[in-house]
Residue frames as qw, qx, qy, qz and C-alpha x, y, z in Angstrom:
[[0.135, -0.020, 0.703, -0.697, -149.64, 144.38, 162.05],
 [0.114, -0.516, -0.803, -0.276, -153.16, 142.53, 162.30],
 [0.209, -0.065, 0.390, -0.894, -155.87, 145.09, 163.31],
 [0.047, -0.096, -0.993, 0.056, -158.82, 143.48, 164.87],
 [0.094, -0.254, 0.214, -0.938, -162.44, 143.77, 164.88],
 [0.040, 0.131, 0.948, -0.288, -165.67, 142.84, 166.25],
 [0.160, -0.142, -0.714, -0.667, -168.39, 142.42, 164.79],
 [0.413, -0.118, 0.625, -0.653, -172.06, 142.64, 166.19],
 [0.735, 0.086, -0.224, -0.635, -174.43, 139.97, 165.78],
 [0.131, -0.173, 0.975, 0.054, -174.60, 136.35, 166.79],
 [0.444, 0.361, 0.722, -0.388, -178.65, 136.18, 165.84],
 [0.453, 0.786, 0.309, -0.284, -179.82, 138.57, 163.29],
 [0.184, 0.874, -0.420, -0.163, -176.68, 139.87, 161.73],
 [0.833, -0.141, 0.524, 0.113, -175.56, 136.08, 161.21],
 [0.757, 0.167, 0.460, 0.432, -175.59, 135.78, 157.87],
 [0.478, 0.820, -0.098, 0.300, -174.28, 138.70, 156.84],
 [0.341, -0.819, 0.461, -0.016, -171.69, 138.58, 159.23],
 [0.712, -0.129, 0.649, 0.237, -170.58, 134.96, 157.65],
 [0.621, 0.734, 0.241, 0.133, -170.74, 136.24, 154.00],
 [0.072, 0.965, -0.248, -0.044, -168.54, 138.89, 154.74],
 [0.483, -0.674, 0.555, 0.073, -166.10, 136.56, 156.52],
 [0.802, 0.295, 0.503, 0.129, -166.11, 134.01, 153.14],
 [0.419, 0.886, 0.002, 0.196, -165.76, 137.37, 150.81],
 [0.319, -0.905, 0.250, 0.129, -162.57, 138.14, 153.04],
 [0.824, -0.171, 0.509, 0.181, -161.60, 134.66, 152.72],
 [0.692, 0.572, 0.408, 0.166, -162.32, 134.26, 148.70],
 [0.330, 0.860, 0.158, 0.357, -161.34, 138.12, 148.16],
 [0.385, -0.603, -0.101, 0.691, -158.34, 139.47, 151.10],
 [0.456, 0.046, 0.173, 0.872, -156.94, 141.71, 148.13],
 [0.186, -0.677, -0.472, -0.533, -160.45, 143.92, 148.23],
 [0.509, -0.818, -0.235, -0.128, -159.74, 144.99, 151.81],
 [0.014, 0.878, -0.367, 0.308, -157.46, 147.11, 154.15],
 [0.516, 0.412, -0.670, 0.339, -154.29, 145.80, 155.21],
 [0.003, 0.255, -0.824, 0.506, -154.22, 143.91, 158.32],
 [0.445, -0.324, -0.139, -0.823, -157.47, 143.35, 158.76],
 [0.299, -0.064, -0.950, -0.063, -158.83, 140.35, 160.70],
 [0.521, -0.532, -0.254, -0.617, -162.27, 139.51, 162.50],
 [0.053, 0.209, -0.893, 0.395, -161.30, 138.54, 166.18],
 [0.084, 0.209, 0.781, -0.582, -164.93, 138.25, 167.21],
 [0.427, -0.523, -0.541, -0.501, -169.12, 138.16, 166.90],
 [0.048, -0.170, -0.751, 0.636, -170.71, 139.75, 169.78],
 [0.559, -0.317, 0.002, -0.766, -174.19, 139.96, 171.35],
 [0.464, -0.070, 0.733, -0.493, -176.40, 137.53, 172.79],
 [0.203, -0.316, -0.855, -0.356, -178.65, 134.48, 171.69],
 [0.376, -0.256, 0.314, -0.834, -182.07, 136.30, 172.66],
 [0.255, -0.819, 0.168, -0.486, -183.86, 136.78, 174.97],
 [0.613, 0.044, -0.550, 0.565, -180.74, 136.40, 177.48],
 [0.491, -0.802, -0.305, 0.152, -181.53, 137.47, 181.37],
 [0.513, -0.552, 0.075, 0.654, -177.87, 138.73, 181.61],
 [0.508, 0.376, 0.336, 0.698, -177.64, 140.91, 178.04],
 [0.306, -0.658, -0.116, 0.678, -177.02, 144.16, 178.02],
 [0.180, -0.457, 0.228, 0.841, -176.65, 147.08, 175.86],
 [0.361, 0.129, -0.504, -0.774, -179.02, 146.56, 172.92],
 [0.499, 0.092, 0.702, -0.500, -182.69, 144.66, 172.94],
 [0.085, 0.135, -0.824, -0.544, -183.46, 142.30, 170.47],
 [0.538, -0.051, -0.286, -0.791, -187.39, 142.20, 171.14],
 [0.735, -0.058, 0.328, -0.591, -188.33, 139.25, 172.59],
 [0.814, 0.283, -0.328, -0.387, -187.52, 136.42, 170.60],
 [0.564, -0.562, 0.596, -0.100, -185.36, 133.53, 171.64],
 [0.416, 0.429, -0.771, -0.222, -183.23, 130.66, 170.00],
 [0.975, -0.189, -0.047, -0.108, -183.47, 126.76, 170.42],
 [0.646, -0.592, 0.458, 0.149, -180.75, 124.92, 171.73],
 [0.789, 0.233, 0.460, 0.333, -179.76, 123.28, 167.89],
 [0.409, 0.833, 0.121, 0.353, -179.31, 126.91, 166.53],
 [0.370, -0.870, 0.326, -0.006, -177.16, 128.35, 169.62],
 [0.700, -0.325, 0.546, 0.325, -174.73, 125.30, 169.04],
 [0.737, 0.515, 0.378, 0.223, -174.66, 126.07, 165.13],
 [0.011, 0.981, -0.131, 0.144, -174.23, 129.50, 165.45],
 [0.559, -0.751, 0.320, 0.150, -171.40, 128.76, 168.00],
 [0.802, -0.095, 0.472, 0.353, -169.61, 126.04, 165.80],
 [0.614, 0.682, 0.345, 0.195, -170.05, 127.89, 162.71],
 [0.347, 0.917, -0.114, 0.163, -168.14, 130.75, 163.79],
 [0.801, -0.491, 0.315, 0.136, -165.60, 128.82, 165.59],
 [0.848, 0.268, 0.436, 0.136, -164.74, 127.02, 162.33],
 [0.484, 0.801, 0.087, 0.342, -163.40, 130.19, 161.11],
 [0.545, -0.119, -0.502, 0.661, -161.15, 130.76, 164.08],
 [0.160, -0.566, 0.065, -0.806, -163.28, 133.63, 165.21],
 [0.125, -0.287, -0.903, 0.296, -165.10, 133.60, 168.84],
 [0.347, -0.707, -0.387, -0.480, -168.15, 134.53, 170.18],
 [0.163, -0.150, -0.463, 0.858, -168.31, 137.01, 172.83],
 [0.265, -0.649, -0.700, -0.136, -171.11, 137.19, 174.80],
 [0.026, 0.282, -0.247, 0.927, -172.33, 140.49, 176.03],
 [0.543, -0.337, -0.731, 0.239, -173.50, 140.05, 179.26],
 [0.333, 0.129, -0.385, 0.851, -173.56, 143.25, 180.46],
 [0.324, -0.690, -0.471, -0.445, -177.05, 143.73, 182.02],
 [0.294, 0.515, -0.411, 0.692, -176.40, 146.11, 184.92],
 [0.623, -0.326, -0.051, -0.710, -179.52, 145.08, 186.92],
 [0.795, -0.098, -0.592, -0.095, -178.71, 141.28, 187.78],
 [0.714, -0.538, 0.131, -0.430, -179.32, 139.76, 190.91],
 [0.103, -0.155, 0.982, 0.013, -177.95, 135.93, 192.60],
 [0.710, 0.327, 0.544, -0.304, -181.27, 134.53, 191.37],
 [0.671, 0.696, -0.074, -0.246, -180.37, 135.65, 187.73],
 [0.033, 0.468, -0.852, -0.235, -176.88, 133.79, 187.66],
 [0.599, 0.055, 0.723, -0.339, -179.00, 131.23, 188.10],
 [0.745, 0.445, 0.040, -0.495, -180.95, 131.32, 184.77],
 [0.790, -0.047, 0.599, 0.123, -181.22, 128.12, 183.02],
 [0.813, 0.439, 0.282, 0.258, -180.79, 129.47, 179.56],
 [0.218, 0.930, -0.293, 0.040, -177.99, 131.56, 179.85],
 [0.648, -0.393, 0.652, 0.020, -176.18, 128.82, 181.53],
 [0.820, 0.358, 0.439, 0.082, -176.65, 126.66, 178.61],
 [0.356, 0.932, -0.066, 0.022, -175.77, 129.34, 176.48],
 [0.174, -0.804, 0.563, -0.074, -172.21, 129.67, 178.41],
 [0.678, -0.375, 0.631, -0.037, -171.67, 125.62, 178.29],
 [0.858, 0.299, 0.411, 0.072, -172.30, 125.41, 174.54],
 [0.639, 0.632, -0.238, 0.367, -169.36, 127.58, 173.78],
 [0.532, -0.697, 0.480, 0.019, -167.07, 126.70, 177.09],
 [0.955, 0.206, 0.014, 0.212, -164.27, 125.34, 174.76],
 [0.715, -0.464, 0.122, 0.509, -161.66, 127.74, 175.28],
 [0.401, 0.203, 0.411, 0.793, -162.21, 129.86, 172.40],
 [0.069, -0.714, -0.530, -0.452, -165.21, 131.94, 173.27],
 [0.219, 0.266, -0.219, 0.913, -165.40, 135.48, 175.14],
 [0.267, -0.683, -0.679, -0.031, -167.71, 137.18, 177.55],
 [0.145, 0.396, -0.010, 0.907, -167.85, 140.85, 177.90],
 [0.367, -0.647, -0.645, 0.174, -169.46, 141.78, 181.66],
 [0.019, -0.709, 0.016, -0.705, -170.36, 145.10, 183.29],
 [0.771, -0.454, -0.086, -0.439, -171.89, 143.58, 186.21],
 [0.093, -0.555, 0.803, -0.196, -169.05, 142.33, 189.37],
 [0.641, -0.286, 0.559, -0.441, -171.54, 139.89, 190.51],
 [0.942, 0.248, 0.168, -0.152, -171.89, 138.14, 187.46],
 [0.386, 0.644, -0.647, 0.129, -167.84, 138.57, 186.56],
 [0.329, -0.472, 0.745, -0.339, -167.41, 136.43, 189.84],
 [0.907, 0.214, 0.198, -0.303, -170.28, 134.15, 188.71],
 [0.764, 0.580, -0.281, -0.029, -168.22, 133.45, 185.07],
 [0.079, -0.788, 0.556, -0.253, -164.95, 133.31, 187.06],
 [0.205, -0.310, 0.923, -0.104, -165.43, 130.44, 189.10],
 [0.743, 0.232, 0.512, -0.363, -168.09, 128.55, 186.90],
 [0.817, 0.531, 0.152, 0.166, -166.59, 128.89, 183.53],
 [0.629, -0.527, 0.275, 0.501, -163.16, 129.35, 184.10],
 [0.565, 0.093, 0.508, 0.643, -161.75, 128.99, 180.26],
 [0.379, 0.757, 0.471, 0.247, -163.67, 132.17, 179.23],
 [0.252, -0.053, -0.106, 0.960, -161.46, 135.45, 179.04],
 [0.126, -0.835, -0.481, 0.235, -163.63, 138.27, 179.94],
 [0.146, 0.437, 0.313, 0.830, -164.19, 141.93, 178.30],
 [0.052, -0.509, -0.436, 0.740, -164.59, 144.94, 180.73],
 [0.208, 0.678, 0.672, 0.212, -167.62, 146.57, 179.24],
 [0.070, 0.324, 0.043, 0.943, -168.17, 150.66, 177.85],
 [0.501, -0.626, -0.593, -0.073, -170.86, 149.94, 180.03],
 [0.532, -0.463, -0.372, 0.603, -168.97, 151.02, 182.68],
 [0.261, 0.877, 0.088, 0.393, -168.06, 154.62, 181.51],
 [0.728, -0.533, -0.133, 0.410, -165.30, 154.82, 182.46],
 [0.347, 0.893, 0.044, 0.281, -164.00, 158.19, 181.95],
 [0.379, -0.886, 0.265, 0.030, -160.77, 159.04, 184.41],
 [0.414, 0.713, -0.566, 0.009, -157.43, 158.52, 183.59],
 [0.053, -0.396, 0.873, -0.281, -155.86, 156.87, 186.40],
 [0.695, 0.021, 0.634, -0.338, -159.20, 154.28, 187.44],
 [0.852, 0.426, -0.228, -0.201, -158.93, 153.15, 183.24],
 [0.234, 0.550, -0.775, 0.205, -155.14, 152.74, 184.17],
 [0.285, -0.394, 0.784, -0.387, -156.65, 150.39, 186.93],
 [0.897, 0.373, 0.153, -0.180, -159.22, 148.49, 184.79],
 [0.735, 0.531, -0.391, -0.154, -156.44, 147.78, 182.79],
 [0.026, -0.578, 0.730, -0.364, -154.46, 146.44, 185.34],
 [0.687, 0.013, 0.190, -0.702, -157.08, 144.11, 185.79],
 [0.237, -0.114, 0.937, 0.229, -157.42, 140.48, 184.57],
 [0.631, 0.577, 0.396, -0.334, -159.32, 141.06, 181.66],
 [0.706, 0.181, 0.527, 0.437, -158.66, 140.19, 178.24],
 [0.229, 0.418, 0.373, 0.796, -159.66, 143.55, 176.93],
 [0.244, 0.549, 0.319, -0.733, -161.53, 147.35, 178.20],
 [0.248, 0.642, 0.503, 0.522, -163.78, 148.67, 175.70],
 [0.191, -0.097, -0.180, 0.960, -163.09, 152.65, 176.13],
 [0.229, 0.688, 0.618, -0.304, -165.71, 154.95, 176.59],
 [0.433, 0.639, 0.526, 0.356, -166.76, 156.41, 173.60],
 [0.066, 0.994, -0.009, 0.088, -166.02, 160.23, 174.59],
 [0.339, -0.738, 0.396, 0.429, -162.13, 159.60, 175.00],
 [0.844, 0.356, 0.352, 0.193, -162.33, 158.21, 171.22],
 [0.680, 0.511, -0.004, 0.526, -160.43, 161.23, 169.78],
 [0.380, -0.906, 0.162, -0.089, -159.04, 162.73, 172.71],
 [0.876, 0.305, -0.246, 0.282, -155.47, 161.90, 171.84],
 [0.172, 0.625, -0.582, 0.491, -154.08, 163.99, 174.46],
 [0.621, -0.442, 0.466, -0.449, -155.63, 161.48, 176.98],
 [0.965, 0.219, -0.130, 0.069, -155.40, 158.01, 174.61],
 [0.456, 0.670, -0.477, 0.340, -151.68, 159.09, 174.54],
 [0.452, -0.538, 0.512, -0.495, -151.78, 158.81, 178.96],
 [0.848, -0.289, 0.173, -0.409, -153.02, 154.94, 178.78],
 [0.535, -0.490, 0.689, 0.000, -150.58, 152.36, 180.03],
 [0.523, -0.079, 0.845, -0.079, -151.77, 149.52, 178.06],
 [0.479, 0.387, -0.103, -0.781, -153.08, 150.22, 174.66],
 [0.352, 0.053, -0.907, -0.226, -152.75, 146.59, 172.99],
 [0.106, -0.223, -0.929, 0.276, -155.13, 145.68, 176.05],
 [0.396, 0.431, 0.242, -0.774, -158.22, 148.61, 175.11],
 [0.276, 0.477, 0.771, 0.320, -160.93, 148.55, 172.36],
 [0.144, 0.109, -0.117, -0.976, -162.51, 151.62, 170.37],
 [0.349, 0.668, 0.653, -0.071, -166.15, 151.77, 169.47],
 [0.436, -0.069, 0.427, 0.790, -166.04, 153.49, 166.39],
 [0.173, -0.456, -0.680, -0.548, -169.61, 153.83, 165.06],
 [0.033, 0.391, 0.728, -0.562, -171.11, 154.87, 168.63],
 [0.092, -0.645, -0.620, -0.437, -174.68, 156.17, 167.67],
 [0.342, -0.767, -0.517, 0.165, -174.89, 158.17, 170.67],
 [0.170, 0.948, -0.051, 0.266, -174.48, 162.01, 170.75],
 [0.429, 0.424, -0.368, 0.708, -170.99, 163.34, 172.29],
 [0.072, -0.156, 0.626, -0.761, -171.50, 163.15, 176.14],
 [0.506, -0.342, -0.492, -0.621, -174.85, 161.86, 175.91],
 [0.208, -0.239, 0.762, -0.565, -176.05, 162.05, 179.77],
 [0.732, -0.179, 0.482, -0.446, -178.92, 159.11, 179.44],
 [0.572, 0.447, -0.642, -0.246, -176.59, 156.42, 178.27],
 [0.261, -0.390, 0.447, -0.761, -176.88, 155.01, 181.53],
 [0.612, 0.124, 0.342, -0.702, -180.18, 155.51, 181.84],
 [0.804, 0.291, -0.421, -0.302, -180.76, 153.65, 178.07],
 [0.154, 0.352, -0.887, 0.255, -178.33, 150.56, 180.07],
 [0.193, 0.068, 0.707, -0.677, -180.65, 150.20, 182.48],
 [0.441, 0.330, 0.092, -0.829, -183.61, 150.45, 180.67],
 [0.669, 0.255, -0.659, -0.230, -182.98, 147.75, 178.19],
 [0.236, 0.160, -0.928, 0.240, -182.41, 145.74, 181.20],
 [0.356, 0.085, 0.501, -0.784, -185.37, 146.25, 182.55],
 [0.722, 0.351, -0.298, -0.516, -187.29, 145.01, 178.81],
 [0.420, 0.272, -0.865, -0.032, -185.36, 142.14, 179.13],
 [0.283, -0.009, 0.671, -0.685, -187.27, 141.48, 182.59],
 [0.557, 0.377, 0.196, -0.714, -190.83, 142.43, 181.00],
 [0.674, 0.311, -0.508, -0.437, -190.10, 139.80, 177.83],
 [0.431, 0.210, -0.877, -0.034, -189.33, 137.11, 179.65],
 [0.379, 0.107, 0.672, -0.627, -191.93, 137.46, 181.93],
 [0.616, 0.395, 0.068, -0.678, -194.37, 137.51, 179.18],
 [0.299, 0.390, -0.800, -0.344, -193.18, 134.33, 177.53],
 [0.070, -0.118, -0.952, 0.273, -195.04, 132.80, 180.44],
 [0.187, 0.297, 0.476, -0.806, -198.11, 134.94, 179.87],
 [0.431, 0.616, 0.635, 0.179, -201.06, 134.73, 177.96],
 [0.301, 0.378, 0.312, 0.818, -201.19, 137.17, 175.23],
 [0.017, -0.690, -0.168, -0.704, -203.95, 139.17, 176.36],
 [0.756, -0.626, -0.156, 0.111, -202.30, 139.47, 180.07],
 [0.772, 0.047, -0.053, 0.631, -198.55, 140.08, 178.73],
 [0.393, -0.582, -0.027, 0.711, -196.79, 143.40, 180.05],
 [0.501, 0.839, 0.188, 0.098, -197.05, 146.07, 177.87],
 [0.780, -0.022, -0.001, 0.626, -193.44, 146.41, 176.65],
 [0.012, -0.903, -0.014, 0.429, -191.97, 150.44, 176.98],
 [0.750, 0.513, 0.088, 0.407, -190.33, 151.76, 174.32],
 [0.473, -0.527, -0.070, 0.703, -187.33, 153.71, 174.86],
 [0.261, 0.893, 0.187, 0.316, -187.13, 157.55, 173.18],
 [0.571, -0.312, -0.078, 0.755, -184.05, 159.64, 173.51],
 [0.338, 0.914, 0.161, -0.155, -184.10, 163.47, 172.63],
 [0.236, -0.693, 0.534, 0.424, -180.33, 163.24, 172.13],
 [0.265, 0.477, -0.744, -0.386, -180.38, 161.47, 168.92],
 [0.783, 0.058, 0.618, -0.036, -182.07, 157.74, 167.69],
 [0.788, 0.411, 0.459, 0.007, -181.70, 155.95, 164.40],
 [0.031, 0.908, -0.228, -0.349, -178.93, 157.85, 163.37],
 [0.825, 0.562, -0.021, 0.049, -177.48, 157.11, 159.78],
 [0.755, -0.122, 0.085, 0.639, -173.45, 156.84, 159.01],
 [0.184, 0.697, 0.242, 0.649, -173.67, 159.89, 157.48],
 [0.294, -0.888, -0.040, -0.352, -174.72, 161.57, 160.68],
 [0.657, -0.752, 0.038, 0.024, -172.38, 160.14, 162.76],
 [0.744, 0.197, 0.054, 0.637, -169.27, 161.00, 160.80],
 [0.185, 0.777, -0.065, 0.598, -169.93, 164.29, 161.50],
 [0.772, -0.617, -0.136, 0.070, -169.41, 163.25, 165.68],
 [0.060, -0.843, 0.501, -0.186, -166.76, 164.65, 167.47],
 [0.625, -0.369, 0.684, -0.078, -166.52, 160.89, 168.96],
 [0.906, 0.363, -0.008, -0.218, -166.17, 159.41, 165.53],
 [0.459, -0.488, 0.631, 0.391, -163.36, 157.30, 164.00],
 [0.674, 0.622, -0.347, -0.196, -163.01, 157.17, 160.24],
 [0.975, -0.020, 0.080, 0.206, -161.27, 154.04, 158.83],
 [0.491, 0.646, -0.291, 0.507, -158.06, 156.56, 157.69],
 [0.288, -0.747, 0.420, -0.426, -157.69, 157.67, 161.09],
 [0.948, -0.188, 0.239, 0.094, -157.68, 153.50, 162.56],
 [0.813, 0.262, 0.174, 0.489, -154.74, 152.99, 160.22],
 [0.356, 0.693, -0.128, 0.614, -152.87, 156.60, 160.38],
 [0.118, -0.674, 0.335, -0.647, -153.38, 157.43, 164.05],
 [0.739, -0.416, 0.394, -0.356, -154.70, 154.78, 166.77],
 [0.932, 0.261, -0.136, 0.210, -152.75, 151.59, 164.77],
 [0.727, 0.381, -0.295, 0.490, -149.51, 153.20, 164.98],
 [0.092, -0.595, 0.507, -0.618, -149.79, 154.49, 168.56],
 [0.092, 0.241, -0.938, 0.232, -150.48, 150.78, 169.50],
 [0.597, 0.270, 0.359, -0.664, -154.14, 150.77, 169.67],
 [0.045, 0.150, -0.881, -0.446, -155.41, 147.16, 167.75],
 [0.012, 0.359, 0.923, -0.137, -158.77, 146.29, 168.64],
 [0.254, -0.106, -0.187, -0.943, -161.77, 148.22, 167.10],
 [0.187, 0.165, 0.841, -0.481, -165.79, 147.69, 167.74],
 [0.336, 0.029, -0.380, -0.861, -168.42, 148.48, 165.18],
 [0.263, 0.265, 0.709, -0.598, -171.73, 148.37, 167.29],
 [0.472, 0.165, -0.441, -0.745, -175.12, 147.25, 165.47],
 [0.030, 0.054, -0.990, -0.130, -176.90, 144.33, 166.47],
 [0.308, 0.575, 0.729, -0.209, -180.03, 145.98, 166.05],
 [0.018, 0.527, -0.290, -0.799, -179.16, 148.20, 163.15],
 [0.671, 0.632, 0.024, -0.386, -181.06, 148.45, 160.02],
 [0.924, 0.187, 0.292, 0.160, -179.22, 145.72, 157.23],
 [0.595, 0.668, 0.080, 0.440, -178.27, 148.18, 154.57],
 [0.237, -0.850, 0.414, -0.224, -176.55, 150.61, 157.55],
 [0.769, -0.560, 0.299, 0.077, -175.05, 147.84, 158.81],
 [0.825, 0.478, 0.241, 0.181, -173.37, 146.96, 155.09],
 [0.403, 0.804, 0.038, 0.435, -172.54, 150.10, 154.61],
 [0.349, -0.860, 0.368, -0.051, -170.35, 150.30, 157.72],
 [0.935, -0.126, 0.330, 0.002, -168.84, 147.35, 157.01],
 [0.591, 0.609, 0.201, 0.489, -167.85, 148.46, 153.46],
 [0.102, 0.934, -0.211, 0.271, -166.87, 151.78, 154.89],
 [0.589, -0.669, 0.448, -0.071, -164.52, 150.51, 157.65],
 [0.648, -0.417, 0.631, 0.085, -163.17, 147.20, 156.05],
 [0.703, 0.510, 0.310, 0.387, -163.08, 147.45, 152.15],
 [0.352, -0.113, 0.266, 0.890, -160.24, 149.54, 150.47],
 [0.288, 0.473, 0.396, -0.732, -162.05, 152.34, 148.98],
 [0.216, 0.378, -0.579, -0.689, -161.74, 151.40, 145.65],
 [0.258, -0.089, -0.955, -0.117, -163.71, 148.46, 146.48],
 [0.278, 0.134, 0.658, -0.688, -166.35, 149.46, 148.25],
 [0.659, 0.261, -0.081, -0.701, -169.16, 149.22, 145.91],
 [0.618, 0.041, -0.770, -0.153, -168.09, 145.66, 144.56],
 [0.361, -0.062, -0.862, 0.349, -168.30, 144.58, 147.95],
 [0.348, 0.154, 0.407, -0.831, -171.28, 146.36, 148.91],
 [0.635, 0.401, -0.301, -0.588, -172.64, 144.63, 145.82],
 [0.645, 0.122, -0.747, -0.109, -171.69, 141.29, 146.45],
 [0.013, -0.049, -0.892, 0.450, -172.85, 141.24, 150.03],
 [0.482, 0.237, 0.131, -0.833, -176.21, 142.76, 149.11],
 [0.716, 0.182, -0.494, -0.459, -176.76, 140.09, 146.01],
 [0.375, -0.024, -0.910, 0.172, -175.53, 137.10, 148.08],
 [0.280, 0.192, 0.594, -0.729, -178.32, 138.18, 150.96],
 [0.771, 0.198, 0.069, -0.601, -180.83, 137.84, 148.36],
 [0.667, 0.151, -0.641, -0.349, -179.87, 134.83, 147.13],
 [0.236, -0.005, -0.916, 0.325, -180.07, 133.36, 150.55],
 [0.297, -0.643, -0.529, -0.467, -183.18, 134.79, 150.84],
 [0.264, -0.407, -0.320, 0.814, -181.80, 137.42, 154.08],
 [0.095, 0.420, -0.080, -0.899, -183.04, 140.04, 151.59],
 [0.329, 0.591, 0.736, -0.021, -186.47, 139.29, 149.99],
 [0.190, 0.317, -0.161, -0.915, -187.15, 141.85, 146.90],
 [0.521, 0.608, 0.540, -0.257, -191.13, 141.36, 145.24],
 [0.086, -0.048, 0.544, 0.833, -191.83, 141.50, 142.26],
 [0.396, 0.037, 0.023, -0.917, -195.07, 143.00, 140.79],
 [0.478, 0.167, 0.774, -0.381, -198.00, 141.34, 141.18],
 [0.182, 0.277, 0.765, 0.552, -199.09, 139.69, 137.46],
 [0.364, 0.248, 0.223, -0.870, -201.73, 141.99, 135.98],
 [0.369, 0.211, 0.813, 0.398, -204.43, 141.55, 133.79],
 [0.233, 0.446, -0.185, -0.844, -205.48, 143.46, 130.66],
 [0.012, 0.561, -0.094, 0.822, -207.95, 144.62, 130.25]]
């Protein structure tokens, strides 16, 4: 059985998301049985309609969005856009570069993952060929209204992170071939301003693209978000989560009760965390180091991972 996952990054986490997928290619016998990558998600920033993680302010041309797109086509993966700002308006379907964004991968292979009804309707009857991904955005936590998301015409739910190892409720859902886990979630167990952090990032997204139009010393001063429930939190810490999934448990317990589609969240995660989930989740364990070692050395030789060397002395 193939089990599937998704990968974040379509900006920053490029090229180490395309190394990996070469090393799979070059190397399958280094990784766990079934594996396959169905998907890259996030956003080309700075996107009006993204959701769920803020990538600061920067923003692609129009020759890198269509590389990106083709590049991971080429490997039969898609891109799935997360769209899931929770904040949008009918002026913001509007926006000219998310449009763009949506027409340079409207081939019939690419995904879009929404929180937001107004803009599901938007995608619906403007870009027909894209299947669509109910967002954890939503938190959805009841039994019987997940049963009715799934009933839905959506290619996939992403579950909310607190029913991850609740197995006497996973066991209740109708449709399991048609959910997604998040595996890696960073946020504490029950964390009540996940929300809030939704909402908030949309809002930055607001305040950066205003300021693209602003002189510098005029531009919004950008907030930073602070949680007391937990930031920057390391794999280490969050293995010890009640909402965690370990790669034994994907393959011993949610695989063989019909559950294929996994999520490992990061598209603003620190490199060497992001590696080291990678390696922990999708190399065998006997491999992990070679393959933590050959994505680490190929980043520097593509110069993703710049290491200095001392500055020449002189003596005396």
């Amino acid at each position: 059985m193939s089990v599937y996952f998704h990968l974040p990054g379509l900006r920053y986490n490029f090229p180490l998301n395309m190394l990996l997928v070469d090393l799979m290619e070059k190397s399958p016998q280094m990784f766990r049985e079934g594996v396959k990558i169905a998907s890259m998600f996030g956003e080309f920033p700075t996107s009006r309609w993204n959701g769920g993680r803020f990538s600061g302010g920067d923003q692609c041309d129009a020759k890198y969005i269509r590389g990106v797109i083709s590049a991971i086509n080429e490997k039969g993966i898609a891109v799935r856009y997360t769209y899931t700002n929770p904040l949008l308006n009918e002026y913001d379907l509007k926006d000219e570069y998310c449009n763009f964004c949506m027409k340079a991968a409207d081939n019939g292979m690419n995904e879009v993952i929404v929180v937001s009804e107004l803009l599901e309707q938007y995608i619906r009857e403007t870009y027909p060929a894209f299947p669509i991904t109910s967002s954890t955005c939503k938190e959805i936590k009841d039994m019987d209204a997940l049963n009715s998301e799934l009933q839905k015409d959506y290619k996939l739910v992403v579950l909310d992170y607190n029913l991850n190892n609740r197995f006497e409720v996973l066991e209740k859902i109708e449709k399991k071939e048609c959910c997604e886990l998040l595996v890696n979630s960073c946020c504490q167990p029950g964390c009540p301003r996940r929300g809030e952090h939704y909402r908030f990032i949309a809002k930055q997204e607001t305040i950066a693209l205003k300021n693209r139009k602003i002189p510098a010393d005029k531009q919004i001063p950008m907030p930073c978000w602070h949680c007391e429930y937990g930031e920057n939190t390391t794999l280490s810490v969050i293995k010890n989560y009640s909402t965690h999934i370990s790669p034994e448990a994907i393959w011993e317990k949610y695989v063989p009760m019909g559950f294929q589609n996994f999520k490992i969240e990061g598209r603003t995660a620190n490199l060497f965390l992001l590696i080291d989930t990678y390696v922990y989740y999708l190399a065998k364990p006997e491999y992990r180091d070679e393959v933590r070692f050959l994505l680490t050395t190929n980043l520097q030789a593509h110069k993703v991972i710049v290491v200095n060397k001392p500055k020449r002395g002189v003596w005396p």
